[in-house]
BAMAR-190590 format. One record per residue: residue in one letter; x, z, y of N, C-alpha, C in turn. Coordinates in pm, whole numbers, padded with zeros to 5 digits, always signed. Each point is the difference from the previous one (the first is absolute). Example, Ala and Ser with C-alpha at 12.3 -4.5 7.8 and 13.67 -1.06 7.14 Angstrom:
# residues 2
A+01319+00780-00569-00089+00000+00119+00090+00000+00120/S-00035-00072+00105+00082+00006+00119-00077+00073+00109/
END
This chain:
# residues 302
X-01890+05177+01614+00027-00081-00119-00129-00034-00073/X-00089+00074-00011-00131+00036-00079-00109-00013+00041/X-00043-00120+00048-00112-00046+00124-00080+00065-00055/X-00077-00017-00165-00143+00034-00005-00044+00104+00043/X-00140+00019+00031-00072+00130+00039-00015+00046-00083/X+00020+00133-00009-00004+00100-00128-00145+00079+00017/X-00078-00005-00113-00150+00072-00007-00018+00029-00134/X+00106+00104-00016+00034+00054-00118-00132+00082-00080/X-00115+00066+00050-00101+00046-00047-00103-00113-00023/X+00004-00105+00043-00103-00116-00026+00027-00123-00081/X-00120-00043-00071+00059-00113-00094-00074-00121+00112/X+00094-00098+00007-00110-00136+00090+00002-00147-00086/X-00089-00046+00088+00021-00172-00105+00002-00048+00134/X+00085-00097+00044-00051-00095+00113-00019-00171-00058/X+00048-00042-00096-00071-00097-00083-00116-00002-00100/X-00085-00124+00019-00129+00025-00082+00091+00065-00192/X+00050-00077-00053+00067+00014-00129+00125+00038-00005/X+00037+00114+00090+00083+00116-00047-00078+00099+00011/X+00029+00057-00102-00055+00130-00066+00038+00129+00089/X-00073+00122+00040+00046+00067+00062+00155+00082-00026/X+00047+00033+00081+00162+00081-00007+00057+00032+00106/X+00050+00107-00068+00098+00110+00095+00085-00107+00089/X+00055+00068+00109+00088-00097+00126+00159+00024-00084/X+00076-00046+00027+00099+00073-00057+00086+00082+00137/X+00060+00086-00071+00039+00118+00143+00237-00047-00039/X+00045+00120+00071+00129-00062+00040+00080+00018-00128/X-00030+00086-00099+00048+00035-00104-00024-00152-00084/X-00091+00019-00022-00045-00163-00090+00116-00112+00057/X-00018-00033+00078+00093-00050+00091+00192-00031-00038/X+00012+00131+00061+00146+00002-00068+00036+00003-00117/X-00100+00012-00105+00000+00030-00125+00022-00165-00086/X-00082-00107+00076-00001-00135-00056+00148-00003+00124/X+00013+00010+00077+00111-00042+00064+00123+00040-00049/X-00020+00114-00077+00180+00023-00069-00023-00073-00076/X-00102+00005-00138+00024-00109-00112+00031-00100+00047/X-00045-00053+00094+00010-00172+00041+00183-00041+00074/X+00022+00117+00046+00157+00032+00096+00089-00009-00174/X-00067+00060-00088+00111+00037-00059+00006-00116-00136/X-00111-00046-00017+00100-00138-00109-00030-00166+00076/X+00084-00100-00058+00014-00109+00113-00024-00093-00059/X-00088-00046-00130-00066-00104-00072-00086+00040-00033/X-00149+00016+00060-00164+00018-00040-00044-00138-00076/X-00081+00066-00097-00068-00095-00069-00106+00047+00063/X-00101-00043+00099-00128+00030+00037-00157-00079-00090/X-00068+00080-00066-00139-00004-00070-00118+00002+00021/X-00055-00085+00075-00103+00035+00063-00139-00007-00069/X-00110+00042+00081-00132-00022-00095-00118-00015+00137/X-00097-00009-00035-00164-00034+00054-00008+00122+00101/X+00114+00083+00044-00010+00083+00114+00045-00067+00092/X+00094-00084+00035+00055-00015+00106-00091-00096+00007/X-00100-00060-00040-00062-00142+00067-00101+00059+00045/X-00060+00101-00045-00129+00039+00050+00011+00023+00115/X+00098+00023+00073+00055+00039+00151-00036-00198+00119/X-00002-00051-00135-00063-00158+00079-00095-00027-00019/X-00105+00070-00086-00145-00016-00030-00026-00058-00117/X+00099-00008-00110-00050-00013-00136-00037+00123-00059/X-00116+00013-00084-00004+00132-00074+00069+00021-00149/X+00018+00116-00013+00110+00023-00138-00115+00015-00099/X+00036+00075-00127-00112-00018-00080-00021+00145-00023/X+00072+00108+00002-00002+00121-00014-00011+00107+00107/X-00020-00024+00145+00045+00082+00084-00138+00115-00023/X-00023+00091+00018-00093+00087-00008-00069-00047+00137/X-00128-00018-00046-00128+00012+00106+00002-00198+00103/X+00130-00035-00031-00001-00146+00088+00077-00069-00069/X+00028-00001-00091+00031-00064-00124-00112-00122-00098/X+00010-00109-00036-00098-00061-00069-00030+00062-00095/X+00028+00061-00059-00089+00088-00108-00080+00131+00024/X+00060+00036+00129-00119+00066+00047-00124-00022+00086/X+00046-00084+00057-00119-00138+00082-00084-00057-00063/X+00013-00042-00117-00085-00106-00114+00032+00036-00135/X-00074-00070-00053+00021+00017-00149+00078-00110-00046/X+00039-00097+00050+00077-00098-00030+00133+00011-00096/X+00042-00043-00078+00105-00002-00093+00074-00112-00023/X+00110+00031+00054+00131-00134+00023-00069-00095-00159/X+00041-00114+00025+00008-00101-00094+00068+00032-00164/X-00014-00050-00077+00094+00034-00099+00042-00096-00064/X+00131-00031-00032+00062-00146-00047-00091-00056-00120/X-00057+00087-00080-00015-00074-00154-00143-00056+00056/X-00070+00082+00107-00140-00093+00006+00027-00124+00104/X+00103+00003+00044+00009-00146+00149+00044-00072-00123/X+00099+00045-00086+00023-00101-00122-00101-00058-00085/X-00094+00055-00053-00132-00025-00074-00040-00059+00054/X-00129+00047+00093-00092-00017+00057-00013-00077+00135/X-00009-00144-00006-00020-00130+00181-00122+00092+00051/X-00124+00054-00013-00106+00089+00073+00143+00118+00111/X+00080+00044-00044+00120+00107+00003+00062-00061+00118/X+00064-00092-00031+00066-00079+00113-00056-00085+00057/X-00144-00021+00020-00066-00066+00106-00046+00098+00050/X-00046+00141-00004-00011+00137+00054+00104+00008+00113/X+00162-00032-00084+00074+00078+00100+00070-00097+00100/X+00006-00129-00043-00003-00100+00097-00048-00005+00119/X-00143+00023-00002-00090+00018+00074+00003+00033+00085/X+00020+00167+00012+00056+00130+00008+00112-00074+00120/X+00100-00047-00083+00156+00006+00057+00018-00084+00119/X-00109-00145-00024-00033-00095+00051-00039+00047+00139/X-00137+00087+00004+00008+00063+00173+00075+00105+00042/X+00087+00054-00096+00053+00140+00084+00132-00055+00022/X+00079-00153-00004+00096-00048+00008+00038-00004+00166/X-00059-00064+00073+00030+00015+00065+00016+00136+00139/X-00092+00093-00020+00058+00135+00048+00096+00039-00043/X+00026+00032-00143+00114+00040-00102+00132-00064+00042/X+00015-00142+00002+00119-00039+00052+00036-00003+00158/X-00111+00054+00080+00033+00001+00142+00059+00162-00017/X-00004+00090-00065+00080+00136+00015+00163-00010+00048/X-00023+00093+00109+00167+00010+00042+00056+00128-00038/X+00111+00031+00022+00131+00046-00045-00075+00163+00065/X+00051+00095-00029-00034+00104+00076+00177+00057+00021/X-00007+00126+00068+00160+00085+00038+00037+00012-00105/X-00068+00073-00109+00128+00010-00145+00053-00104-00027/X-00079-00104+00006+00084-00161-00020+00085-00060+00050/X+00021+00012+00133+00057-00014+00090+00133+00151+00000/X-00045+00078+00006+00121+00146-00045+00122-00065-00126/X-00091-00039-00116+00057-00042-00059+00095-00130-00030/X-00051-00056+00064+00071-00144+00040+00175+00033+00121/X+00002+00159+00057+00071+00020+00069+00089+00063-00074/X-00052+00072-00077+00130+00040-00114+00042-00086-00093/X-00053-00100-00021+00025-00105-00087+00145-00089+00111/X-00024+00010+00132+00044-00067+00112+00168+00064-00002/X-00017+00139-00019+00118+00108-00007+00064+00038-00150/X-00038-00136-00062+00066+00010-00109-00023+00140-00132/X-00121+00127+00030-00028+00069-00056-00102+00003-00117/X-00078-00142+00010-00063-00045-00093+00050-00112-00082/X-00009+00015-00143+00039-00139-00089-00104-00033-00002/X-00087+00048-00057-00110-00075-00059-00119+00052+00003/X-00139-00077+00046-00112+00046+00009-00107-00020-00135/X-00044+00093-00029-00084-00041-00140-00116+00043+00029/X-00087-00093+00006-00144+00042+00064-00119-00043-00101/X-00110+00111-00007-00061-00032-00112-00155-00068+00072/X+00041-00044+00127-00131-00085+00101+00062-00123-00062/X-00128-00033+00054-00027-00215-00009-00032-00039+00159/X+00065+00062+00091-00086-00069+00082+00121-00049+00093/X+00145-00010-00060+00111-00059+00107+00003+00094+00118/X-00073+00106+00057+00062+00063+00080+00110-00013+00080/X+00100+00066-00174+00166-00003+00054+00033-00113+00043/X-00042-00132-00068+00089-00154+00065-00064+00038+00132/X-00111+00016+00022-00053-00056+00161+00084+00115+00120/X+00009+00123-00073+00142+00011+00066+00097+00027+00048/X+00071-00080-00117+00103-00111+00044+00112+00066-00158/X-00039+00108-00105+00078+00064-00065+00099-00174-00121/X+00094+00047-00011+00070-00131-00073+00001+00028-00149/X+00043+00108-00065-00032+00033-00154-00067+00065-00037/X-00181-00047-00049-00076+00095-00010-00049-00080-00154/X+00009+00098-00082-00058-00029-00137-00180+00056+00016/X-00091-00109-00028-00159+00028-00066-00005+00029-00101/X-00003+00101-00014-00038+00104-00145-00109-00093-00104/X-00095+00000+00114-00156-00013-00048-00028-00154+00000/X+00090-00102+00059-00025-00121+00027+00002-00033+00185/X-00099-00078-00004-00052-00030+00135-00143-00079+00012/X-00068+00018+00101-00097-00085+00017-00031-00144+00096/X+00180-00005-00007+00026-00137+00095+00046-00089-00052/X-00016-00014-00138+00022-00082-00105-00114-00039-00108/X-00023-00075-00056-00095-00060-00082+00076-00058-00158/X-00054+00055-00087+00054-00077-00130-00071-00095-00059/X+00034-00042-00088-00093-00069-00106+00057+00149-00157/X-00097-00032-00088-00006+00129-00085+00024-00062-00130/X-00005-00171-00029+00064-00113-00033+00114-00067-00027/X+00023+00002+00134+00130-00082-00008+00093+00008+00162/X+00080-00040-00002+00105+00046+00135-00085-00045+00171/X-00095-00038-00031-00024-00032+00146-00041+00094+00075/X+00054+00017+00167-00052+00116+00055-00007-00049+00140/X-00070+00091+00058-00024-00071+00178-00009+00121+00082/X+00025-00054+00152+00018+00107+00115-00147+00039-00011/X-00051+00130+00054-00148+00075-00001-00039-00046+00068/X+00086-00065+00153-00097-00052+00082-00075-00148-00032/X+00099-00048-00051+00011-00143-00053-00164+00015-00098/X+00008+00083-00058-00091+00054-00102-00198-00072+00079/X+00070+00107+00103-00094+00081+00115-00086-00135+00010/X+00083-00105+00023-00047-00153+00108-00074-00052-00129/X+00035-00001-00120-00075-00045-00114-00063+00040-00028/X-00080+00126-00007-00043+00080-00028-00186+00008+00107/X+00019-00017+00139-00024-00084+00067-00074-00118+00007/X+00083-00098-00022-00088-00102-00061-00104-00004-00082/X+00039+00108-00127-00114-00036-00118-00081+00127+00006/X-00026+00055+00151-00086+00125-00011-00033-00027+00159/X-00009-00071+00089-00039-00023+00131-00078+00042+00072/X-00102+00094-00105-00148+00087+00093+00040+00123-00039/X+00108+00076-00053+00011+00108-00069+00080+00114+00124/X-00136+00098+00046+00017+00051+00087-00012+00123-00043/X+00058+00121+00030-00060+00166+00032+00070+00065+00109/X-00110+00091+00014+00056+00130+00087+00022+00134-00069/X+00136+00016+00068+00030+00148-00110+00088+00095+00093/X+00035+00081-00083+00045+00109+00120+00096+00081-00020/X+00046-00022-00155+00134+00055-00010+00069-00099-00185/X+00094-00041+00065+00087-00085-00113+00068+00111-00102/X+00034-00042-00115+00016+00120-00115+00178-00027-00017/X+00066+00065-00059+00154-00010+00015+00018-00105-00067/X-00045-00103-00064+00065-00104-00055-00073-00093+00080/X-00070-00018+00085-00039-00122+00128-00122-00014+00003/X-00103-00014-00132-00147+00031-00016-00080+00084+00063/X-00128-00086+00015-00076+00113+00018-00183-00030-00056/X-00085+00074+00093-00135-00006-00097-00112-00071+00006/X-00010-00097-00089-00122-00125+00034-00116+00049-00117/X-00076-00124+00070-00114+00028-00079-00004-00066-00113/X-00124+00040-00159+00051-00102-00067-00061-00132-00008/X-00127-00029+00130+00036-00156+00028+00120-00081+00080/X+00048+00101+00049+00095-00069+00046+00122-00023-00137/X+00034+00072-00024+00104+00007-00147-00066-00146-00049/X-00102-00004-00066-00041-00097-00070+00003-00156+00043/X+00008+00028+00117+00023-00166+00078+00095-00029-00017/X+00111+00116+00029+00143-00096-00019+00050-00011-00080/X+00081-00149+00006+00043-00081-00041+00198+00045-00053/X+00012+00057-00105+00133+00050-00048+00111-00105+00003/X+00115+00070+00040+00098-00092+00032+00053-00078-00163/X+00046-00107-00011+00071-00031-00116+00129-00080+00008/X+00080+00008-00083+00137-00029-00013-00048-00155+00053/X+00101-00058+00097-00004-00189+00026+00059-00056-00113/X+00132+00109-00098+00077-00088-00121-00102+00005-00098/X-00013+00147-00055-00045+00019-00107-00178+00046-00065/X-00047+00001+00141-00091+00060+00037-00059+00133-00098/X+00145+00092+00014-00016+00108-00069-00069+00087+00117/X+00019+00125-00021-00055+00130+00082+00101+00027+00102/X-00023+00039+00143+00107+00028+00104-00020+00134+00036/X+00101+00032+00026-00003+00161-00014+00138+00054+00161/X-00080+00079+00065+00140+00027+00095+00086+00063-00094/X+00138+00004+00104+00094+00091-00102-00014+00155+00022/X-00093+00049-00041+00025+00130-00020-00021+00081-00142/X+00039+00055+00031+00010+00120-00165-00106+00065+00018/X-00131-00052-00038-00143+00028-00010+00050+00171-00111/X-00128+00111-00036+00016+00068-00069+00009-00022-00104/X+00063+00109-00131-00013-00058-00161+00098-00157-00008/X+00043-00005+00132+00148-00109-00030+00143+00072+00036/X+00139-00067-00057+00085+00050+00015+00076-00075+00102/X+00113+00076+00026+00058-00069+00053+00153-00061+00014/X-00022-00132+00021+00134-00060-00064+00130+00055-00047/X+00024-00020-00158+00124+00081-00029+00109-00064+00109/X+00039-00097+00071+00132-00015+00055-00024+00095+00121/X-00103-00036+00047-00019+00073+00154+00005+00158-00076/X-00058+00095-00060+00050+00113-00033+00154+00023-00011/X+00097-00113-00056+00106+00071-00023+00093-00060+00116/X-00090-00087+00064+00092-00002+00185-00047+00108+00036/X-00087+00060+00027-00045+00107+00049+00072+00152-00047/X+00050-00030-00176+00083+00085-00035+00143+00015+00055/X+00047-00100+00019+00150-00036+00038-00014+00061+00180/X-00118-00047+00069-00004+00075+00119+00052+00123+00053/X-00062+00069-00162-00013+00156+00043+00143+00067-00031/X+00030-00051-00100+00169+00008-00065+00102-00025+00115/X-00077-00127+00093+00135-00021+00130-00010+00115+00119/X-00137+00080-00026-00014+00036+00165+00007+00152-00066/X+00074+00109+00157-00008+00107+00003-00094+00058-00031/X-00107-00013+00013-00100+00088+00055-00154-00058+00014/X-00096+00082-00047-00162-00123+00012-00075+00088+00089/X-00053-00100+00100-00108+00088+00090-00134-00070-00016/X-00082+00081-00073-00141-00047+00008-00082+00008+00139/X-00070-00107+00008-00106+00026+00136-00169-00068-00048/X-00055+00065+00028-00102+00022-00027-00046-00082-00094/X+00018+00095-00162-00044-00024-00105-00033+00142-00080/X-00105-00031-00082-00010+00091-00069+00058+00042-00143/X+00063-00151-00022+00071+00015-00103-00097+00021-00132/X-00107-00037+00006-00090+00021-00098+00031-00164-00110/X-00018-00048+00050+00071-00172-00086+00146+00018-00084/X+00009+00019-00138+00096+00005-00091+00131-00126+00103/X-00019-00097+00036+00079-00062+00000+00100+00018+00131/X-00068+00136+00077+00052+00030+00139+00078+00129-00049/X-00040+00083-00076+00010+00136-00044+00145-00033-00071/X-00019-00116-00087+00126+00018-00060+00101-00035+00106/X-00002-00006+00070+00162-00046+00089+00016+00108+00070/X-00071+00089+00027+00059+00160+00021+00000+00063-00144/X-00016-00011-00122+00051+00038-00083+00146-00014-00053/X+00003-00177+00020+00164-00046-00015+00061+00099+00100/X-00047-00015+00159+00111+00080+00027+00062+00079+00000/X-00077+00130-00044+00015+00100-00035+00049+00029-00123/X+00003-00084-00133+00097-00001-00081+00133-00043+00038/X+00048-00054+00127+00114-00052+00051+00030+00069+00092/X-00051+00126+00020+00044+00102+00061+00005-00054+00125/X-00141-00046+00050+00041-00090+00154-00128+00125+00044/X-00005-00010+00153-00100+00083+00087-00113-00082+00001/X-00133+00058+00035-00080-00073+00029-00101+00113+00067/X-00039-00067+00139-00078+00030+00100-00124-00034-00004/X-00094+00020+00034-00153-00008-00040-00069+00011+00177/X-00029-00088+00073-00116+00011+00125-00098-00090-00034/X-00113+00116-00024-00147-00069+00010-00079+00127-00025/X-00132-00026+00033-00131+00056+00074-00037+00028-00160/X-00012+00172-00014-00081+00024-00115+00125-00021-00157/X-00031+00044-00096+00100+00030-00153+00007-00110-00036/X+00103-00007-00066+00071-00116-00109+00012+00041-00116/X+00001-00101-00078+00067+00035-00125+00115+00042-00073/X+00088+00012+00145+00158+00012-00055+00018+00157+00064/X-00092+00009+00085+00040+00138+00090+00100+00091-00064/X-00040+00047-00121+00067+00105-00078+00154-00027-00015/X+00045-00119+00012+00147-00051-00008+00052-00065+00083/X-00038-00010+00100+00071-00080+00132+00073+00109+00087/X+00104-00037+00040+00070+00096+00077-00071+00030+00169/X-00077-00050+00068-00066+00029+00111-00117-00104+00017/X-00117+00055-00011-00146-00002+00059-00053+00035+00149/X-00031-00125+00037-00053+00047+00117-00140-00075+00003/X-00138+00086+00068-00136-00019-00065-00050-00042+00159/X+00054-00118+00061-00063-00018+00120+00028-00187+00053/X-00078-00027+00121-00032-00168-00025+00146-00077+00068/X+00054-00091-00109+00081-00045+00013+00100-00063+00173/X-00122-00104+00070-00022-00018+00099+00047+00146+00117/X-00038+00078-00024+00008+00152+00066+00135+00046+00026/X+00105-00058-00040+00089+00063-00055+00110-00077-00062/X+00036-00068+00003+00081-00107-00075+00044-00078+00146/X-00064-00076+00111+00079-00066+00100+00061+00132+00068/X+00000+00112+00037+00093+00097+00042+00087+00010-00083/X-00025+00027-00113+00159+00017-00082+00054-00132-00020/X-00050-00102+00003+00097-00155+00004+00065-00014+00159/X-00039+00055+00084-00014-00014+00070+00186+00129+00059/X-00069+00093-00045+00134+00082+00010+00118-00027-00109/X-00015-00107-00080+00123+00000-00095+00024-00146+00051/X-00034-00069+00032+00037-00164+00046+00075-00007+00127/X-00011+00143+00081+00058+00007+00177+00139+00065-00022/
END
């Protein structure tokens, strides 16, 4: 039933940006497999663990994590708001790491999950990535916590455009704007120089020629009261919440294992290394998602 190899005294990484961790052994195992046997509407929560398994890096993982790699510090809404130097920085940035970033494919948890979604055991996916993952595939109700980065706004007024669409314009008015780099950051960016920053040419609204902004929930921003209280009504419909690889450190992830647990619902916890909820979740398991998740989809779908 339990393909993985068990190397219960050793911690391993076999991806560059997963963090080292225990294998999980047969106990772990049956342990997510009764919870999962025993309620029949998952609200599944995901976070910057399960992608790292496709080669995006998260921002916290100890030792292969972007904050332990660089000194770099995610964006923050009030300065992309202020400051055009800010968002011709991250343009820039977004502008070459676009196309690696959107060539990322799906890894097994994604695919695991898309099979319980298949068996009717998942309602709803709430994922606090931007990178479509789940659509690519193939999941049908997945709420973006955080936004997405396959969308473009105006910060103005209603106009918005596909990223790729973006991409081809973007393009045009930057035509020599080249780098080499070597690892893209979890929101699609990555690290230029600042002559290069300075050349390019920032995107602007075609209506209003306000500021364009992808849709994501940059830091020090909130996030949409409707989408919070779809996201509330989620948790109210479904049995049971299984986190996968999050740390639950983001207020806006934390609280939906808080709701549930005031609603007297279960909630399961798989991911590499502590959370924030540990102390109140009904089962923790501290090992890599991928590892462990297509065997147990795998034995509850047959």
């Amino acid at each position: 039933m339990f393909n993985v190899i068990v190397r219960q005294k050793h911690f391993i990484r076999q991806i560059a940006f997963v963090p080292a961790y225990k294998p999980p052994d047969e106990k772990d195992f049956q342990k997510l497999r009764n919870f999962l046997h025993k309620h029949d509407k998952f609200l599944i929560l995901t976070g910057a663990g399960i992608s790292t398994e496709s080669g995006i890096p998260d921002y916290r993982s100890e030792e292969v994590g972007l904050y332990a790699r660089s000194n770099h510090k995610p964006i923050q809404y009030q300065e992309f708001v202020k400051y055009p130097k800010v968002r011709q920085r991250y343009w820039a940035r977004n502008f070459v790491g676009w196309p690696k970033f959107s060539s990322v494919q799906p890894n097994s948890t994604h695919y695991a999950i898309r099979e319980l979604e298949k068996v009717g055991k998942v309602t709803t996916v709430v994922t606090q990535n931007v990178d479509r993952l789940h659509h690519k595939a193939g999941s049908q109700n997945v709420i973006e916590l955080h936004g997405t980065g396959y969308i473009v706004k105006c910060m103005n007024c209603p106009y918005e455009i596909d990223r790729f669409e973006m991409q081809e314009i973007l393009l045009k008015s930057n035509p020599s704007m080249q780098s080499s780099f070597n690892m893209i950051r979890p929101d699609g960016d990555v690290e230029l120089s600042k002559e290069q920053v300075e050349r390019f040419r920032t995107p602007l609204c075609p209506v209003c020629e306000g500021p364009l902004k992808p849709d994501i929930i940059f830091f020090g921003d909130n996030v949409p009261k409707e989408r919070v209280e779809k996201v509330r009504n989620q948790v109210s419909a479904s049995d049971a919440v299984f986190v996968l690889g999050s740390s639950l450190t983001v207020y806006s992830s934390y609280r939906i294992v808080l709701q549930a647990k005031e609603e007297n619902k279960e909630v399961a916890v798989l991911n590499i290394g502590p959370t924030r909820a540990d102390n109140i979740v009904d089962l923790k398991i501290s090992t890599k998602c991928g590892e462990i998740l297509t065997d147990l989809t795998h034995s509850l779908c047959t």
